[in-house]
C-alpha positions in Angstrom: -16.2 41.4 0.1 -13.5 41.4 2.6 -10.5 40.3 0.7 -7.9 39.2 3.5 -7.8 35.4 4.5 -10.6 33.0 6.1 -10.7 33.9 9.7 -11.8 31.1 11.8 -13.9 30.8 15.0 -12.3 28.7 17.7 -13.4 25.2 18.3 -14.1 24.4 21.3 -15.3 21.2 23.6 -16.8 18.8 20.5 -17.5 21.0 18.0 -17.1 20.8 14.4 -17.7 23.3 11.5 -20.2 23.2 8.8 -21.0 25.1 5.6 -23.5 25.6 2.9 -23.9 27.4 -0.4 -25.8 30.1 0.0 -25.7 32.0 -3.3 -27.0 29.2 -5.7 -26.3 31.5 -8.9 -23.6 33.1 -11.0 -19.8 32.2 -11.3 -18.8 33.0 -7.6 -19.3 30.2 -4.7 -20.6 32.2 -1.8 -20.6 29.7 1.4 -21.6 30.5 5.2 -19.1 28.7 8.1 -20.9 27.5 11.0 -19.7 26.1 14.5 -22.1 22.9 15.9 -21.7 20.9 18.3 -20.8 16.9 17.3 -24.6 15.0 18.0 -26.6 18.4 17.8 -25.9 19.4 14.4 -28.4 19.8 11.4 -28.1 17.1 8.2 -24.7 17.6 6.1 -22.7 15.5 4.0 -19.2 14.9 4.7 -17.4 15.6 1.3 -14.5 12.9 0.1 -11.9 14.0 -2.3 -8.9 14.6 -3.1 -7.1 17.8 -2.9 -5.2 18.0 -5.9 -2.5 20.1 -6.6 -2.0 23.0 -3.7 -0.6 25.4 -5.6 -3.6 25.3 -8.7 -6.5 27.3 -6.6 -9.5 29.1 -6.9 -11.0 31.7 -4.9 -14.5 31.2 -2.7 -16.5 33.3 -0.5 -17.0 31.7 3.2 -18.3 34.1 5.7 -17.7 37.4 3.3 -14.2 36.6 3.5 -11.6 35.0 0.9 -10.9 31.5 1.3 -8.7 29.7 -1.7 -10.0 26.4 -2.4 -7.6 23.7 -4.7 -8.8 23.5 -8.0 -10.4 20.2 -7.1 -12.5 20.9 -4.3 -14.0 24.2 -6.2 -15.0 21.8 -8.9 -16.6 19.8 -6.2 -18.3 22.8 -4.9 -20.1 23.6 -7.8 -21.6 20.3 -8.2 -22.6 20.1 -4.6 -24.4 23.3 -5.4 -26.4 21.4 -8.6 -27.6 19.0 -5.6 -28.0 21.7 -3.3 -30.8 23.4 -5.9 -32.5 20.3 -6.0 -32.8 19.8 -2.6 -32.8 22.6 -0.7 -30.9 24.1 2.1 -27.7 21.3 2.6 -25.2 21.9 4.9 -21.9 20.5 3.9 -18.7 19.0 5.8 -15.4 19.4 3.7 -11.4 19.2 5.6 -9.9 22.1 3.7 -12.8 24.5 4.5 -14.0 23.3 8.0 -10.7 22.5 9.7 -8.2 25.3 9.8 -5.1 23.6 8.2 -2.8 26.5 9.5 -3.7 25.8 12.9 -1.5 22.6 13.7 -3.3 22.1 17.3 -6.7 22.3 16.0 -5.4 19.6 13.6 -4.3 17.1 16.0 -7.8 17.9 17.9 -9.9 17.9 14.7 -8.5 14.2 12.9 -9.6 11.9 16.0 -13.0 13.1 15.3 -12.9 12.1 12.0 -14.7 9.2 11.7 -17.7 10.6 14.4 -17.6 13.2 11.5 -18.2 11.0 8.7 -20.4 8.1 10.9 -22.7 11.5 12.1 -23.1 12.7 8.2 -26.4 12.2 6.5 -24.6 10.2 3.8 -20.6 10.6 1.8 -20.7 11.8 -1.6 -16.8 11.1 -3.1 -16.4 13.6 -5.9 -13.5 12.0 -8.2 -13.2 14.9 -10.3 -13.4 15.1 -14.2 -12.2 12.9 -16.4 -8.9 13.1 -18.4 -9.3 14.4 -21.8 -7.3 11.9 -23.7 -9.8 9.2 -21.6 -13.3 11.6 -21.7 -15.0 10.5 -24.3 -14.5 6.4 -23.8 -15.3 7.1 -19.5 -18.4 9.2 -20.6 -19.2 6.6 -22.9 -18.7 4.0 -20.5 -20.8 5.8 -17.7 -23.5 6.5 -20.1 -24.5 3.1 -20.5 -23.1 1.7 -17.8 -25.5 3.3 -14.9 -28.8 2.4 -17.2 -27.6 -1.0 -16.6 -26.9 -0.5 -12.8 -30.3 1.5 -12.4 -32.1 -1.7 -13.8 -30.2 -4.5 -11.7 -29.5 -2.3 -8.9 -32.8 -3.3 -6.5 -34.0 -1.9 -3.0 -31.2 -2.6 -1.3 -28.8 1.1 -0.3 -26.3 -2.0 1.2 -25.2 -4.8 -1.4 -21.6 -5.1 -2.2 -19.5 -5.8 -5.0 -20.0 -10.1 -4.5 -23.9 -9.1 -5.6 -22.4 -9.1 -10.0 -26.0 -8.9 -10.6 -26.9 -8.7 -14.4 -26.0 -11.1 -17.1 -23.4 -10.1 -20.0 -26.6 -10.3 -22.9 -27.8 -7.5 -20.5 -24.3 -4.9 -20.7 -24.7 -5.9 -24.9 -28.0 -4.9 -24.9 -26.8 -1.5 -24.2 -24.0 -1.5 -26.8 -21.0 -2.6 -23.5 -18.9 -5.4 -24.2 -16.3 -7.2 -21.6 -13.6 -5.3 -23.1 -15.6 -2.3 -22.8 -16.2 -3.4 -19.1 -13.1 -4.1 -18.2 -11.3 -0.4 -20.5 -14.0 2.0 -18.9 -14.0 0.4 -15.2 -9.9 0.3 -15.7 -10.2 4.1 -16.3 -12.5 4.9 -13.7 -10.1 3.3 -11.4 -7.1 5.3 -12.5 -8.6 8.5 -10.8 -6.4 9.3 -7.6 -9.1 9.2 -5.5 -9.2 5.5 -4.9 -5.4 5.5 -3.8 -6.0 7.9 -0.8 -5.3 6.6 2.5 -8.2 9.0 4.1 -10.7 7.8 1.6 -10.7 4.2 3.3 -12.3 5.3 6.6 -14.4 8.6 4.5 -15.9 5.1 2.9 -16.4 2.8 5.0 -17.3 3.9 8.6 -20.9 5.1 7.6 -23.8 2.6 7.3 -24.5 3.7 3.4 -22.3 3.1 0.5 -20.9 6.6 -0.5 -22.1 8.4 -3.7 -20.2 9.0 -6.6 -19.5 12.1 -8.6 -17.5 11.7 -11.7 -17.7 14.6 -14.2 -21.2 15.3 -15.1 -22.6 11.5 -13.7 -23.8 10.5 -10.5 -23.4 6.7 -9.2 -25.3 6.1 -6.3 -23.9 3.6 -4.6 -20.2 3.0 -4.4 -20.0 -0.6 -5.4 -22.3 -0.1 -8.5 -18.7 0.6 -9.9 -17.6 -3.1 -9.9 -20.9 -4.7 -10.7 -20.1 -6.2 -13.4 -21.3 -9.7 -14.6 -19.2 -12.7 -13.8 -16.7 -13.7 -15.8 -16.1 -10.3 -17.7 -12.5 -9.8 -16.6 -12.1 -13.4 -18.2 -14.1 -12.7 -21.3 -12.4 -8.9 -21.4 -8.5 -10.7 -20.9 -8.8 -11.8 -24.9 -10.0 -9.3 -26.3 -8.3 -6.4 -24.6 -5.7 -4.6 -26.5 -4.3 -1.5 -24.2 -2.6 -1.9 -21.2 -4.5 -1.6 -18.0 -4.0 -0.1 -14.5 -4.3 -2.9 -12.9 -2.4 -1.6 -9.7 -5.0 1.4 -9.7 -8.0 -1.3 -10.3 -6.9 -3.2 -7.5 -7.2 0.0 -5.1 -11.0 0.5 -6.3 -11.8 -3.1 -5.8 -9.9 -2.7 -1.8 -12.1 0.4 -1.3 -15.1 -2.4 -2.0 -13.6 -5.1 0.5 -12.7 -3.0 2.7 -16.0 -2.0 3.6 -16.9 -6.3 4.4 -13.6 -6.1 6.1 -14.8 -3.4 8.5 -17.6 -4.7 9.7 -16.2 -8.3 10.0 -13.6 -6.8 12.4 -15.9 -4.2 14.0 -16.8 -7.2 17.2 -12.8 -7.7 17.5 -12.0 -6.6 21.2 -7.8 -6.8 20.2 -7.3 -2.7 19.2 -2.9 -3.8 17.8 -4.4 -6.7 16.2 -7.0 -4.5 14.4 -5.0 -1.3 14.1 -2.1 -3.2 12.8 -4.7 -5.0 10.0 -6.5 -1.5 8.5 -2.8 -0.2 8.4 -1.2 -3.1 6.8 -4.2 -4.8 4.9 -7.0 -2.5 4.4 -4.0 0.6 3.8 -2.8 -1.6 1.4 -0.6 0.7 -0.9 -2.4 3.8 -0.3 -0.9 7.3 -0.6 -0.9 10.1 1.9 0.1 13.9 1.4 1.3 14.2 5.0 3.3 10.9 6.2 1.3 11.1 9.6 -1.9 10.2 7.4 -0.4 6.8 7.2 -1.3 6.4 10.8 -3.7 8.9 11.7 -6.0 8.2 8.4 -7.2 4.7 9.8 -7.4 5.8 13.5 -11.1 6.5 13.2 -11.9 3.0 12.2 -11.2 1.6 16.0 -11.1 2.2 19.4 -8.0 4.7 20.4 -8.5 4.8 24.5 -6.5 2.1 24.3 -3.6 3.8 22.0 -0.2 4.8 24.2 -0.5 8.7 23.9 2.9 9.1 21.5 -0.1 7.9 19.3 -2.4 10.6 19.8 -2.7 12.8 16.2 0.1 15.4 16.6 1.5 17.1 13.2 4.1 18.5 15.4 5.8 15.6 16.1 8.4 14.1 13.5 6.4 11.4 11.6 9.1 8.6 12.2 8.4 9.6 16.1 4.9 8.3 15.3 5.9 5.7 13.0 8.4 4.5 15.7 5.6 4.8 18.3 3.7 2.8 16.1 6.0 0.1 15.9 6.7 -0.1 19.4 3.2 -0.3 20.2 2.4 -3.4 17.9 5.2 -5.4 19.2 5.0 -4.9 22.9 1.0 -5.4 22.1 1.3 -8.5 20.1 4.7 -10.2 21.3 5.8 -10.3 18.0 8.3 -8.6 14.9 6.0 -9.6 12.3 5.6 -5.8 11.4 9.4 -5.9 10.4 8.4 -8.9 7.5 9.4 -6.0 5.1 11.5 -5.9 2.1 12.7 -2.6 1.9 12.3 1.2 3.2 14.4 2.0 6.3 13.6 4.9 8.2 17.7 5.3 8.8 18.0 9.0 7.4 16.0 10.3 10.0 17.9 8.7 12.9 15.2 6.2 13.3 16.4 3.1 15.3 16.5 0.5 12.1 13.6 -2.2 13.3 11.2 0.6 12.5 9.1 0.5 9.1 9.1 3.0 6.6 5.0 3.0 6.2 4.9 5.8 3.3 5.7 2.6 1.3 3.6 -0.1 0.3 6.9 -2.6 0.9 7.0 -1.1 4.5 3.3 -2.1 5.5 3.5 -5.6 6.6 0.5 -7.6 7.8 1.3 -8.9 11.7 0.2 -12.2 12.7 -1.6 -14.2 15.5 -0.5 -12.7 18.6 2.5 -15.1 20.1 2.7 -13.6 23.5 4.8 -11.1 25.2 5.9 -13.3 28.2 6.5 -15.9 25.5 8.2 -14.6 22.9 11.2 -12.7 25.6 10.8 -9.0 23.6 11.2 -5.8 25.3 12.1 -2.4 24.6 15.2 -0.2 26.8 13.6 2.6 28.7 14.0 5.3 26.1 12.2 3.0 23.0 15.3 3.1 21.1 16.5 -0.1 22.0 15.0 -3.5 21.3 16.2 -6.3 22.9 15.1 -10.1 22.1 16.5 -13.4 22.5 17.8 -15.6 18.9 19.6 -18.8 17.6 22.5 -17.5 15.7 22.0 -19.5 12.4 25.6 -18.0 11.3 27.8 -15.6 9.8 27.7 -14.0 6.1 31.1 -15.0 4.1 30.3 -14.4 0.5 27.0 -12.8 -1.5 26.1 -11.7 -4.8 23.7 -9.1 -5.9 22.4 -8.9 -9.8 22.7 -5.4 -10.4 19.7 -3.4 -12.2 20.9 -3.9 -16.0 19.8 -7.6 -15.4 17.0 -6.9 -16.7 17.8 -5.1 -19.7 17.0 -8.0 -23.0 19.9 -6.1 -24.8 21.9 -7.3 -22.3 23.2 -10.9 -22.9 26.4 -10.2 -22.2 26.0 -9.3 -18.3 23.5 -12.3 -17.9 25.8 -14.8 -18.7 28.6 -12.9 -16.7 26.5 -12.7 -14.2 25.0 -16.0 -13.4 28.6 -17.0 -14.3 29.6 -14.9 -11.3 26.5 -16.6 -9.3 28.2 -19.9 -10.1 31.4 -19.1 -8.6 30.3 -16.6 -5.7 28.0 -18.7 -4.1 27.1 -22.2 -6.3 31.1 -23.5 -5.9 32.2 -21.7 -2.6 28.8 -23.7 -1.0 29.2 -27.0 -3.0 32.6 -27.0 -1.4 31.9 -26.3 1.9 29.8 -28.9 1.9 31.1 -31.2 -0.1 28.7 -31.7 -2.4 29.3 -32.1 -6.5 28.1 -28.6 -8.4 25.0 -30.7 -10.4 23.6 -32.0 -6.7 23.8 -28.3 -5.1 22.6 -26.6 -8.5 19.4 -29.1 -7.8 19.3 -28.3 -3.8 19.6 -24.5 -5.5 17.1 -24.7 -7.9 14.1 -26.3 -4.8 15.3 -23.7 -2.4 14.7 -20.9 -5.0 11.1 -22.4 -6.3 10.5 -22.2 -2.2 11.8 -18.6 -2.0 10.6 -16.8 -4.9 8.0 -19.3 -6.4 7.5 -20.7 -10.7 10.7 -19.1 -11.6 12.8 -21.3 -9.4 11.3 -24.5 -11.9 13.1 -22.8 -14.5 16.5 -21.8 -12.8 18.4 -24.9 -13.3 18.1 -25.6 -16.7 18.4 -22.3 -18.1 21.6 -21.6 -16.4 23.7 -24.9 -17.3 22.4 -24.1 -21.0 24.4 -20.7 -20.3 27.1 -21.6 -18.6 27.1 -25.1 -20.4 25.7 -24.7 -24.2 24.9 -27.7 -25.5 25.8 -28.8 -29.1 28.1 -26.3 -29.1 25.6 -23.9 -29.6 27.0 -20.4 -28.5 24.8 -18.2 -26.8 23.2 -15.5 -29.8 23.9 -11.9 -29.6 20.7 -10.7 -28.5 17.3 -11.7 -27.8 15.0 -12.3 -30.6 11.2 -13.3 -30.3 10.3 -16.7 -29.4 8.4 -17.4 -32.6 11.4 -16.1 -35.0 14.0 -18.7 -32.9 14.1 -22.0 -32.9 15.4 -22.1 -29.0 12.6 -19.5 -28.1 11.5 -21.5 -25.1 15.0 -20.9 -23.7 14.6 -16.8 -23.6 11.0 -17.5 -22.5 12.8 -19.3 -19.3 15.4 -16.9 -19.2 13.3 -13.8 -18.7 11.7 -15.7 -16.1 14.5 -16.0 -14.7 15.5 -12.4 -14.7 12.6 -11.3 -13.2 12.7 -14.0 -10.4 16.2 -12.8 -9.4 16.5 -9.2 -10.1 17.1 -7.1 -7.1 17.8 -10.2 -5.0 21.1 -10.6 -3.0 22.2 -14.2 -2.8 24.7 -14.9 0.2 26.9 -18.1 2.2 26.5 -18.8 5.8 30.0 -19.5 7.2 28.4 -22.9 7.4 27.3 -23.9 4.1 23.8 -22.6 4.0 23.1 -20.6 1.2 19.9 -17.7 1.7 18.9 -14.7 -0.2 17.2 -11.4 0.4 15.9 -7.7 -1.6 18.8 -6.3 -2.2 17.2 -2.9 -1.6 16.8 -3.8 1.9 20.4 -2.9 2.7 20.7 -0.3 5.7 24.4 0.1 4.6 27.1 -1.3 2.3 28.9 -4.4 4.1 32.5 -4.2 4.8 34.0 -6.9 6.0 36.8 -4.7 7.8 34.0 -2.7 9.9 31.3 -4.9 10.3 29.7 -8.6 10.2 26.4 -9.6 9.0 25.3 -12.7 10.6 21.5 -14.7 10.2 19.6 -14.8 13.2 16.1 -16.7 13.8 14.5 -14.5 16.4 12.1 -16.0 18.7 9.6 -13.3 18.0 9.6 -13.7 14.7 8.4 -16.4 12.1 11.6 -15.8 9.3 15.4 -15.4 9.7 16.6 -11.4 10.1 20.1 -10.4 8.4 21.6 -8.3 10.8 24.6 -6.3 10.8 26.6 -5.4 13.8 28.0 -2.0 14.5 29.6 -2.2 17.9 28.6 -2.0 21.6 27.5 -5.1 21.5 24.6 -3.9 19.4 23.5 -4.4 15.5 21.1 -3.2 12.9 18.2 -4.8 11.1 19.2 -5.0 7.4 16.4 -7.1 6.2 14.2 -10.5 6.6 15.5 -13.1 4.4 14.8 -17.0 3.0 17.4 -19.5 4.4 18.1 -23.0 3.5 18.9 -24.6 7.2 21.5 -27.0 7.4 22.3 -28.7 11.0 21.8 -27.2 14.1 21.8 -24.2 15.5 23.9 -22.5 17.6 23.1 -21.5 21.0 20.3 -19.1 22.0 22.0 -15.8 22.0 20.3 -12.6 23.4 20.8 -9.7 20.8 20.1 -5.4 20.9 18.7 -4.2 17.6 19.4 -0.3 17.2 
């Protein structure tokens, strides 16, 4: 065996690389590399995994020469192999082995072919690795039974989807699976980090078959077997369920499902922004990447990219806010609209990004973009080196006074600050507004309480109540020292509120218009710290967009997009005003 590195064969014209196993005994994994043409190649299936930690790896054999596979993949290997024996000769298609990941050029050559590569494979089988051994034996459990079920239910049919719910919950007990089984053993299938990779959307969806399953020693043969469970489990499963679940991770595993319905509902859509913009934003959904570009480049495979400006073509060499500012750029001139910025956080400022372009290695970041307005409508253009965008606004007003609760207002140990600071609220925004506008603090504490139900939903209903009884106990009952379950105290309902009220507000800056109006936005949104000596943030409502932007002005005639916010409109507003976001 020749022990120095994998030594590739160049690609060239539409070529890809394909292996197979070809020693299908003993402890070592002995594969053979082979360069074919894309459309003349034999049968393979294109592997989907996930990588796993880089610097965990085992060694191979491809082409008599060393080749260190992650930890991961080797495990995928050797069960690849199992099938391999069953079936005879099976060539196989996996990134790390038939893309050399050195080789940056080939890279940015290889990753538009992506989805050919999966569409052209004989079928995807998604190996999600071995279970966890504090949650083995209740996933074995769970899969054990589980796919008897699913091979009696599961019919003819290689293309149902996860609305099918076929069998009946008398059916899961017959073979000993309650709902809160259900819902425990699919909640810990869904916490494998397979189902949060942003490559495993397009791996899944882009062929005509589900993908097949390998988890540990058990093979699911159709990806949405997963989440057929009978109706009405997840309500059944809510009562009875004791641990916490991922519910974050379980909603990934359900998108993985959708997105294959969402796919193929989009697949007639001529618009390429429109649908671009919706696999990044929706079907990305909060999807993780080990390279930023993936963010981007992950979903390009899923439509048509002749139409894509060429700053968009996969390049690991460039900077990924480059691409991520291409992106941008592209979306707006494309759709006439700043939708995309309808984030709440994640600035891309560090890296000397202009500040209108989203950070989308966040989920906060990814915003969906809606129905096209127009270019020629909407007035929005770009200066001739893309840094610049210009647009035309009403200036709603200037930012006078604002308050932001501060982390700790969350903490129930806490009561201390609360009351501080919602006394601080009261007197930052509540009286310096009421005044402006002349209008008595119990009338604007309503006209607060309806324009916080409109901006951050149930927990405004409980706003205005909860902090008179603070500010204002009643009876002359002073506020307790801490806060005690509701069922040991008599006022529990009050701290029920209160929490509410805590997490409705937390992280939220509240701020006045030099006018009256009173707004709020994340607080995490800030680009930088305002000082009223340097700078001014005013509220503009951009014709482009469907919200009011804060931005801040730093000279030149020029200003920065802090965040979108909620504003309570009162009046007019001022003339249209053309404006230069950097």
């Amino acid at each position: 065996m020749d022990l120095r590195p994998l030594e590739y064969r160049e690609l060239h014209g539409c070529e890809i690389r394909l292996f197979r196993l070809i020693v299908l005994d003993g402890a070592d994994l002995v594969c053979e590399l082979r360069n074919f043409e894309l459309g003349k190649h034999p049968k393979y299936l294109a592997l989907s995994y996930v990588w796993g930690d880089p610097s965990q790896t085992r060694p191979i054999i491809v082409n008599g020469q060393m080749f260190c596979a992650t930890a991961n993949l080797h495990d995928a290997l050797y069960k690849l192999r199992n099938m391999q024996k069953e079936s005879g000769e099976l060539w196989m298609w996996a990134d790390a082995i038939c893309v050399n990941q050195v080789d940056m050029a080939e890279k940015s050559k290889q990753v538009p072919r992506m989805g050919d590569i999966y569409r052209s494979c004989e079928r995807v089988v998604a190996w999600l690795g071995y279970p966890p051994e504090d949650k083995a034996a209740c996933i074995n459990l769970f899969l054990e039974k589980a796919t008897k079920v699913w091979a009696l239910t599961a019919g003819s049919d290689d293309n149902y989807t996860y609305h099918t719910a076929e069998g009946t919950m008398d059916l899961y007990q017959d073979y000993g699976l309650d709902a809160e089984d259900c819902l425990r053993g699919f909640g810990y299938l869904a916490a494998f980090p397979w189902w949060e990779r942003m490559w495993v959307v397009q791996e899944c969806v882009i062929h005509e078959k589900e993908p097949m399953l390998l988890i540990g020693n058990y093979t699911i043969r159709r990806l949405a077997d997963i989440v057929r469970m009978p109706e009405g489990f997840l309500d059944l499963a809510s009562e009875a369920i004791s641990d916490p679940q991922p519910w974050p991770t379980e909603m990934a595993a359900l998108g993985i499902i959708q997105s294959r319905e969402m796919y193929h509902e989009l697949g007639t859509m001529d618009d390429t922004a429109t649908k671009l913009n919706y696999f990044i934003t929706g079907i990305g959904g909060t999807r993780k990447a080990t390279q930023a570009h993936d963010m981007i480049y992950g979903l390009l495979g899923l439509t048509n990219t002749t139409g894509l400006p060429s700053e968009l073509a996969p390049s690991y060499e460039t900077p990924f806010p480059q691409v991520y500012q291409a992106y941008a750029k592209y979306i707006m001139e494309q759709s006439g609209s700043m939708e995309t910025l309808h984030r709440e956080e994640y600035h891309l400022g560090e890296y000397g990004a202009p500040s209108w372009v989203p950070d989308l290695r966040f989920p906060h970041g990814r915003k969906i973009m809606g129905v096209n307005s127009g270019l020629k409508k909407s007035g929005l253009a770009f200066s001739k080196d893309g840094c610049r965008l210009l647009s035309k606004s009403d200036f709603a007003g200037n930012v006078i006074a604002q308050f932001s609760f501060p982390g700790h207002f969350l903490d129930r140990d806490d009561d201390k600050n609360i009351s501080a600071n919602l006394s601080r609220l009261e007197e930052v925004i509540v009286r310096k507004a009421a005044s402006m506008r002349n209008t008595c603090i119990k009338t604007f504490r309503d006209e607060l309480s309806r324009m916080i139900i409109g901006w951050l939903g149930y927990g405004g209903e409980m706003f205005l109540g909860t902090q008179e009884l603070l500010l204002d106990p009643r009876d002359g009952r002073p506020s307790p020292p801490s806060l005690p379950d509701d069922q040991n105290y008599p006022d529990g309902e009050f701290w029920k509120r209160l929490n509410v009220i805590r997490g409705a507000l937390w992280n939220y800056t509240c701020f006045v218009l030099e006018n009256g109006c009173v707004g709020c936005y994340r607080t995490a949104a800030r680009v930088a710290p305002v000082n009223s000596t340097a700078s001014k943030e005013g509220v503009y409502w951009i014709v482009a967009a469907g919200e009011p932007f804060i931005l801040q002005q730093v000279g030149g005639g020029c200003s920065k997009f802090v965040a979108c916010c909620h504003l309570e409109v009162q009046g007019a507003r001022n003339p249209e005003v053309d404006i230069v976001i950097v």
